[in-house]
C-alpha positions, 0 to 999 in steps of 0.5 A: 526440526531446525528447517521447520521452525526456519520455514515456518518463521518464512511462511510468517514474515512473508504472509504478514507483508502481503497481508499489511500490504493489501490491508493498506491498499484497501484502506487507502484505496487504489487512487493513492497507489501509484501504478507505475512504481507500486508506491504510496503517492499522493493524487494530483487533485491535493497539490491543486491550489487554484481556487474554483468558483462557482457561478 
């Protein structure tokens, strides 16, 4: 009885990660995923402060 709540409460937590993790992944999209470490990061293209013109 014990092991079933204690695996059953596992089975939760462990699926309630991957959902979140995946749901932020679609939400923020792949470019915001840095594949090197797996983490959030933002692109390059937000710490640009160069200014381009158009001509």
């Amino acid at each position: 009885m014990l092991w079933t709540i204690i695996i059953g409460f596992l089975i939760v937590v462990i699926g309630t990660y991957f959902g979140a993790k995946m749901a932020l992944r679609s939400f923020f999209g792949r470019d915001f995923i840095d594949p090197e470490t797996g983490e959030f990061a933002l692109p390059e293209s937000v710490f640009d402060d160069s200014v381009e013109e158009d001509r």
